[in-house]
C-alpha positions as CSV (number, residue, x, y, z in Angstrom):
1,X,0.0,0.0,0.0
2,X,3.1,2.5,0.9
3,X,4.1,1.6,-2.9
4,X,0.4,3.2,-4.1
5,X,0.2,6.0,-1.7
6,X,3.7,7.2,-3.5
7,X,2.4,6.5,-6.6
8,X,-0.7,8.3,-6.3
9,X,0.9,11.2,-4.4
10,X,3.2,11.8,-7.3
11,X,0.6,11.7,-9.8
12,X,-1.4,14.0,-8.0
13,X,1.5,16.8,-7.4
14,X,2.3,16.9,-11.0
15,X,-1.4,16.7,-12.3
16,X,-1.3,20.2,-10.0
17,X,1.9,21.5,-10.7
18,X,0.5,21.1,-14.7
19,X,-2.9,22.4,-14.2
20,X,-3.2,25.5,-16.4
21,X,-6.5,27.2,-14.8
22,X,-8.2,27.7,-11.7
23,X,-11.2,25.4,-12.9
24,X,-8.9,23.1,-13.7
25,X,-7.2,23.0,-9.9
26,X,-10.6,22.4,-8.6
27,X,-11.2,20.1,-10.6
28,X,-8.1,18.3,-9.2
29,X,-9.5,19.4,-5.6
30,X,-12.7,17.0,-6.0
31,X,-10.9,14.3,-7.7
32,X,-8.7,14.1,-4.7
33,X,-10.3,15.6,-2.0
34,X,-14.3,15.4,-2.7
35,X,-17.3,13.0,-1.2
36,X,-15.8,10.3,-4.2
37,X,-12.3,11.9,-4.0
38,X,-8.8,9.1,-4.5
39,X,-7.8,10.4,-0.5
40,X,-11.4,10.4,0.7
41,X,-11.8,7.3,-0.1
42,X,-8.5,6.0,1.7
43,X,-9.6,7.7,4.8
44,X,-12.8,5.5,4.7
45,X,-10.8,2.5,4.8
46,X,-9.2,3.2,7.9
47,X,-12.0,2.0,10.0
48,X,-11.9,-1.5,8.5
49,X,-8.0,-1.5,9.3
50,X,-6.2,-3.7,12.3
51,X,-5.1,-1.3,14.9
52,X,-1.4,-2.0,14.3
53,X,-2.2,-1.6,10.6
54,X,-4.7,1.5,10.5
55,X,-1.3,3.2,13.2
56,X,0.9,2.2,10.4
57,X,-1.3,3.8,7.2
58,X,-2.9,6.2,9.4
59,X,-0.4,8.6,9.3
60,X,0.6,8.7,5.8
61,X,-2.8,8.8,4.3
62,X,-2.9,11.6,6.7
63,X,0.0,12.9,5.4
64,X,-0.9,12.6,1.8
65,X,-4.0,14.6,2.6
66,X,-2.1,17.6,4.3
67,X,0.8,17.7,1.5
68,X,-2.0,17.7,-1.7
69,X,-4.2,20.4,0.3
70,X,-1.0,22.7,0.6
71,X,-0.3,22.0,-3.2
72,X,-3.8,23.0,-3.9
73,X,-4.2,26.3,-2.2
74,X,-0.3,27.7,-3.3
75,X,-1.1,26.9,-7.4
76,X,-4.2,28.5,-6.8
77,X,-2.1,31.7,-5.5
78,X,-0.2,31.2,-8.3
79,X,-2.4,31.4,-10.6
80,X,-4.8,34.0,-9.3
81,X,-1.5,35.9,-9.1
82,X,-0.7,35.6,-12.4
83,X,-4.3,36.4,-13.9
84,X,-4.6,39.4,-11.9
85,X,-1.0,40.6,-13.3
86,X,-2.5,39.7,-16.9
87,X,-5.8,41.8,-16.6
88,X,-3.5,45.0,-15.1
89,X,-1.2,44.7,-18.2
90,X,-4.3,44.6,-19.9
91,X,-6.7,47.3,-18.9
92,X,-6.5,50.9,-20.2
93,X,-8.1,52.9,-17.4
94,X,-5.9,55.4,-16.1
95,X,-6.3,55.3,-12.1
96,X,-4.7,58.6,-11.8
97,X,-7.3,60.3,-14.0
98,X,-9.5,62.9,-11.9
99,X,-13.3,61.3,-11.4
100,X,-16.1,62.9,-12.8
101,X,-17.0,66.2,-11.2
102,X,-19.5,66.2,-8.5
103,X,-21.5,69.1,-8.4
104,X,-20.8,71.3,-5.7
105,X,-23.0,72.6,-3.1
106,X,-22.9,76.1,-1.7
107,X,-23.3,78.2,1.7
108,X,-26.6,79.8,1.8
109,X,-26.1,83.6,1.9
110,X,-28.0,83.8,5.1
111,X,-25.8,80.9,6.5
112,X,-22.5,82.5,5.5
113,X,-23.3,85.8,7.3
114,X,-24.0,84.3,10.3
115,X,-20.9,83.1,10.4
116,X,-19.8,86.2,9.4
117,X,-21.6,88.1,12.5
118,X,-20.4,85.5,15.0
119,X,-16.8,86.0,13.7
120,X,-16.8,89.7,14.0
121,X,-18.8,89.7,17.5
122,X,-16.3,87.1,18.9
123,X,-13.4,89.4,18.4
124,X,-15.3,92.1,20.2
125,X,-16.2,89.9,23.2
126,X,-18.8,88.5,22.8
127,X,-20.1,84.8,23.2
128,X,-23.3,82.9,20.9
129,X,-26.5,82.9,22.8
130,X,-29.6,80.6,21.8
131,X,-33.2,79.9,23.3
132,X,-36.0,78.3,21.9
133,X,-38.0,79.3,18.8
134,X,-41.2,78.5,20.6
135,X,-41.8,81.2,23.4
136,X,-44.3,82.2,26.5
137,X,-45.7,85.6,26.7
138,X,-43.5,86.3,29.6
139,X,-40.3,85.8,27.9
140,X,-41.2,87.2,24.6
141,X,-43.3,89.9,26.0
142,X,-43.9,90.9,29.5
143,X,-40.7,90.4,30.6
144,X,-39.3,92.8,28.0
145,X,-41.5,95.8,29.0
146,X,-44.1,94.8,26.8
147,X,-47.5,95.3,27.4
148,X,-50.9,93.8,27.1
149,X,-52.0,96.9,24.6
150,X,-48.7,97.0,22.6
151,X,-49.9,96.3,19.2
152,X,-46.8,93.4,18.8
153,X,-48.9,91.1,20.7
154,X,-51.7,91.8,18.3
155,X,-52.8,88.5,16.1
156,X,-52.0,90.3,13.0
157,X,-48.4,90.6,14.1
158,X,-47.8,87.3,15.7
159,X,-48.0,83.5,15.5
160,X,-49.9,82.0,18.4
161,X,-49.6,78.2,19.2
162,X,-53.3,77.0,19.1
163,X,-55.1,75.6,21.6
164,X,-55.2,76.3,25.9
165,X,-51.9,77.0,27.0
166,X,-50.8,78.7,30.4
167,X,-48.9,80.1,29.6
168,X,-49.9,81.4,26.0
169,X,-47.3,80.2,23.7
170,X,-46.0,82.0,20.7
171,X,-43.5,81.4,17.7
172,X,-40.8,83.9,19.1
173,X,-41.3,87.6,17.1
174,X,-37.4,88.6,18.1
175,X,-34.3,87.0,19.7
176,X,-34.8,89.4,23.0
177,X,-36.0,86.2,25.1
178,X,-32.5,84.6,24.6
179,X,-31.7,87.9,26.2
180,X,-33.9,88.1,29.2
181,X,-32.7,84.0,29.7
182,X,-29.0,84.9,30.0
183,X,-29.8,88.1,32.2
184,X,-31.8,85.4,34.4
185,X,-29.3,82.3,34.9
186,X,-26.2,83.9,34.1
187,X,-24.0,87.0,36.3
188,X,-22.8,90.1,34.8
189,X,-20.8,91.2,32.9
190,X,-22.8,89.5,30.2
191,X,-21.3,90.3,26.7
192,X,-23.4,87.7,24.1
193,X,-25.4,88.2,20.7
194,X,-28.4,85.9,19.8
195,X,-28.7,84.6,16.3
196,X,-31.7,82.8,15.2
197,X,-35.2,82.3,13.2
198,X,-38.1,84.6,14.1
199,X,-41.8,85.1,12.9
200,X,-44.0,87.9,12.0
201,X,-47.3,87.4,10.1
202,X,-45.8,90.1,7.0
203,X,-44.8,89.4,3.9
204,X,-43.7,91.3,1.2
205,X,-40.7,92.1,-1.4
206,X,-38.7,92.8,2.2
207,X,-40.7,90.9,5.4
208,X,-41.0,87.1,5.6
209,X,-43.2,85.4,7.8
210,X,-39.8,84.1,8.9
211,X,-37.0,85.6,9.1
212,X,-33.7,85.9,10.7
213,X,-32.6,88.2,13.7
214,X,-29.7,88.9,15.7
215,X,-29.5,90.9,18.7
216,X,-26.5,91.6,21.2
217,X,-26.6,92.4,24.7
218,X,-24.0,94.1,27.3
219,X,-24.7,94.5,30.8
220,X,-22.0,95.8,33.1
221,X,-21.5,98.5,35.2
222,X,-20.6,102.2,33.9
223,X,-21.9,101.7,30.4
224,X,-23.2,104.5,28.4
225,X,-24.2,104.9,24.7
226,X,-20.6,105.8,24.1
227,X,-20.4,102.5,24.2
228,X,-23.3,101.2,21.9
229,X,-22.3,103.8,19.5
230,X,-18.4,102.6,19.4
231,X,-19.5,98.9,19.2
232,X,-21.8,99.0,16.0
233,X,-19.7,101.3,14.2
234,X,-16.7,99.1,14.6
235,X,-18.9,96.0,13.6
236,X,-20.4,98.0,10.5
237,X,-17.1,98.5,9.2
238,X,-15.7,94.9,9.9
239,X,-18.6,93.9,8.2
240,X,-19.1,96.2,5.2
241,X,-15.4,96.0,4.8
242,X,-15.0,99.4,4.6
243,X,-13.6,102.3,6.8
244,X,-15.6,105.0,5.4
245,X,-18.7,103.9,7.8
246,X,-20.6,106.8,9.2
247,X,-23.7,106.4,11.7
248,X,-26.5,108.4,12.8
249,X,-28.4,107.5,15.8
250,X,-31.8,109.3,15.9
251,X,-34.1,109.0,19.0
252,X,-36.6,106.5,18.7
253,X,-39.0,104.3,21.0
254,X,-38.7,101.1,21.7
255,X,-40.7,98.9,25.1
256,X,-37.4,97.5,26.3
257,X,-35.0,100.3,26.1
258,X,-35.0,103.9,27.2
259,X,-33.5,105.9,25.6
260,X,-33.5,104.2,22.3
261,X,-32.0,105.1,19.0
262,X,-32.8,104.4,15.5
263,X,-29.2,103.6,13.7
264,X,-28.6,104.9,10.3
265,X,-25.9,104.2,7.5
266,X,-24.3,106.3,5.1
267,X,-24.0,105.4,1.5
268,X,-23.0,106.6,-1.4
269,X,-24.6,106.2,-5.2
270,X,-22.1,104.2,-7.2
271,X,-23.5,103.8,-11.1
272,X,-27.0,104.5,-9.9
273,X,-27.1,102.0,-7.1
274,X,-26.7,102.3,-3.0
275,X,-23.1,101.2,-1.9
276,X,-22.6,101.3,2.0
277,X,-20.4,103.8,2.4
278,X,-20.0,107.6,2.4
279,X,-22.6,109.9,4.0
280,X,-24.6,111.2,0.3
281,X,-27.9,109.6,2.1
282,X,-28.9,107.4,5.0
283,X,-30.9,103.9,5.2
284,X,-31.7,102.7,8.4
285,X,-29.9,98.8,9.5
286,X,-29.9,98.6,13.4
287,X,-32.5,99.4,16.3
288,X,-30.6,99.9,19.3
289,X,-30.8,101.4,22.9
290,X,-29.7,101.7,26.5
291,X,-31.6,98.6,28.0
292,X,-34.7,99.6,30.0
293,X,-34.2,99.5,34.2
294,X,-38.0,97.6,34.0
295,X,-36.2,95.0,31.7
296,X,-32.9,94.8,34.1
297,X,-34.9,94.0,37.3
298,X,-37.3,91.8,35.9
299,X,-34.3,89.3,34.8
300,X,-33.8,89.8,39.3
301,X,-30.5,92.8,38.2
302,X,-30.4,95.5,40.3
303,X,-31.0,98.4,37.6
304,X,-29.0,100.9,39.9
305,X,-25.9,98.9,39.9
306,X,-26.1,97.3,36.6
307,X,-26.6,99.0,33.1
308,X,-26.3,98.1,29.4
309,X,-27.4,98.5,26.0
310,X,-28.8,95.9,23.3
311,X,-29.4,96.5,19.7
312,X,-30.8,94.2,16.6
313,X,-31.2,93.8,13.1
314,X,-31.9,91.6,10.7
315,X,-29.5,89.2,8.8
316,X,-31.0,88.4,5.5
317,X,-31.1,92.7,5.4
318,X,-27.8,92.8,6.0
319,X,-26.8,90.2,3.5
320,X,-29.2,92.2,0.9
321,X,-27.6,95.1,1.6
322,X,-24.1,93.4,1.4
323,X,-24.6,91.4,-1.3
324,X,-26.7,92.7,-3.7
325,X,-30.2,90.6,-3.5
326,X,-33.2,93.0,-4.3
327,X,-35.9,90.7,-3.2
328,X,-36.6,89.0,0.8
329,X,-38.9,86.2,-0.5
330,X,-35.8,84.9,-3.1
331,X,-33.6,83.6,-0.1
332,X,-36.2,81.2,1.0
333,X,-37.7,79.5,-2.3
334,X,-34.8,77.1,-2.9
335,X,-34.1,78.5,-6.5
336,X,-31.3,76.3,-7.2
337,X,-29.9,79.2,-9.7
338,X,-30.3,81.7,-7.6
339,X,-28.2,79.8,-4.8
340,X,-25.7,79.1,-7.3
341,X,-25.2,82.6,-7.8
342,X,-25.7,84.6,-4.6
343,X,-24.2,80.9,-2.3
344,X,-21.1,81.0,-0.9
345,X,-17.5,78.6,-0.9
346,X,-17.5,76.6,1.9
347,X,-13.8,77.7,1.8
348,X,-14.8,81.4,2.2
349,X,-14.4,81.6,5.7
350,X,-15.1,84.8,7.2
351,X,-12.6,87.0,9.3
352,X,-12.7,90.5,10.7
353,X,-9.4,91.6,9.6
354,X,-9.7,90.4,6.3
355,X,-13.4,89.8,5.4
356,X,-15.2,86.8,3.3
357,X,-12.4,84.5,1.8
358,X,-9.2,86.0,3.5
């Protein structure tokens, strides 16, 4: 039997050693190695084998099994080596080719001055403030000197949440809640602005039922419009870009400051359009003012030890104004043209020394 065994062994490692394919080594595989296979069927005479015989043969049928496996799987390696060296030399495509473009999205304007604002405001001081988009009277109302007869809390001018609440909820008609909710759970100095989405029931060529707001906030002691006055002329000009900024605060009212000042830009006409800048006429960006003592102690300040101002305006107007867009309602109908145009690089990223892109 040791006589066979070599026999067959040899056959089967040059029958391998020849085979030209991979079907042709599994082929060899099931002749060998399968249910009907030359080895299998060895291993099945083992349990009719004498004990000192089936220790004698045991072994090297074992062996045989072990040696043609290992035969096997390295031809197969060989030739799957080879075959995949043959279809490299073979293909044309040009792996260092660029892939086809991918269209590129783009920063909404609105997006991209926000980031602008929180850039310029966090060089000045000041931290990011948010609150919730769904308000109570007392936080978007009462607590900011507001009262029941004020024509803001009107239905025509503001979104109420259906049904009984108690309190009566509203879709927020400014940021000046995330104000009041600082003043109450944080201790001055407080230095933040307040980003966000507000509603109004408007609409037209420049009103939005929503829209986007921000407001800052400064309460410390000693402050004085000196201060209001040098902090929105400095961010005017970081934003605008230009040095040539020139404000005019005119007395105004406003619930939740006193006194309170309407804030004017300069511009210029440049080829029969309004360019920020210059002092030939005014247009009116900001509402700002000292904030109202009422205000300071409902947030539990004391209003003789602690002062401030706040002031707010609205982003997509200040991306209109920055950027060119003549109509409110074109930011929000997902024109896919006009957001190619007017969207932004998500590379241009904003700084106040050197503006969009530097």
């Amino acid at each position: 039997m040791t006589t066979d065994l070599e026999q067959l062994r040899g056959d089967l490692l040059a029958s391998i050693q020849a085979a030209a394919g991979l079907d042709a080594v599994e082929a060899l595989r099931v002749h060998a190695l399968g249910k009907q296979g030359a080895i299998t069927g060895l291993l099945k005479t083992l349990g009719a084998m004498r004990p000192e015989e089936r220790q004698e043969q045991g072994p090297r049928i074992h062996g045989l099994r072990e040696a043609i496996t290992a035969a096997l799987a390295e031809r197969k390696a060989v030739l799957e080596r080879l075959a995949l060296d043959a279809r490299l030399a073979s293909e044309t495509l040009d792996l260092t080719l660029p892939v086809d473009g991918v269209p590129p999205g783009s920063v909404h304007p609105v997006s991209q001055v926000m980031d602008e604002l929180a850039e310029i405001f966090a060089d000045l001081g000041f931290a990011v403030a948010t609150g919730p988009e769904i308000e109570d009277d007392w936080h978007n109302f009462t607590a900011l000197n507001i009262p029941e007869t004020h024509p803001a809390r009107a239905m025509h001018d503001t979104f109420y949440l259906a049904g009984e609440h108690e309190p009566k909820m509203v879709l927020r008609t400014h940021t000046s809640p995330v104000q009041i909710r600082t003043m109450m759970t944080q201790k001055p100095p407080i230095r933040i602005i307040a980003p966000g989405r507000v509603y109004r029931s408007d609409s037209d060529a420049t009103h939005t039922p929503m829209f986007h707001q921000i407001e800052g906030l400064v309460i410390d002691k000693g402050i004085t419009l000196g201060h209001l006055k040098w902090t929105l002329e400095t961010f005017l000009k970081a934003f605008f870009e230009r040095d040539d900024i020139v404000l005019r605060l005119r007395p105004s009212y406003f619930p939740f400051t006193e006194p309170s000042a309407e804030v004017d830009v300069g511009y210029s006409v440049v080829n029969g359009k309004r360019v920020i800048g210059g002092s030939e006429g005014w247009m009116e960006v900001l509402g700002s003012g000292m904030v109202h003592p009422k205000v300071i102690a409902a947030c539990g300040l004391d209003p003789e030890e602690w002062q401030g101002f706040a002031f707010g305006t609205g982003v997509d107007r200040l991306a209109m104004l920055k950027y060119g867009m003549d109509d409110l309602r074109a930011f929000f109908d997902g024109d896919l043209r006009w957001l190619r145009h007017y969207g932004f690089s998500a590379l241009d990223v904003p700084t106040l020394s050197g503006g969009v892109g530097a």
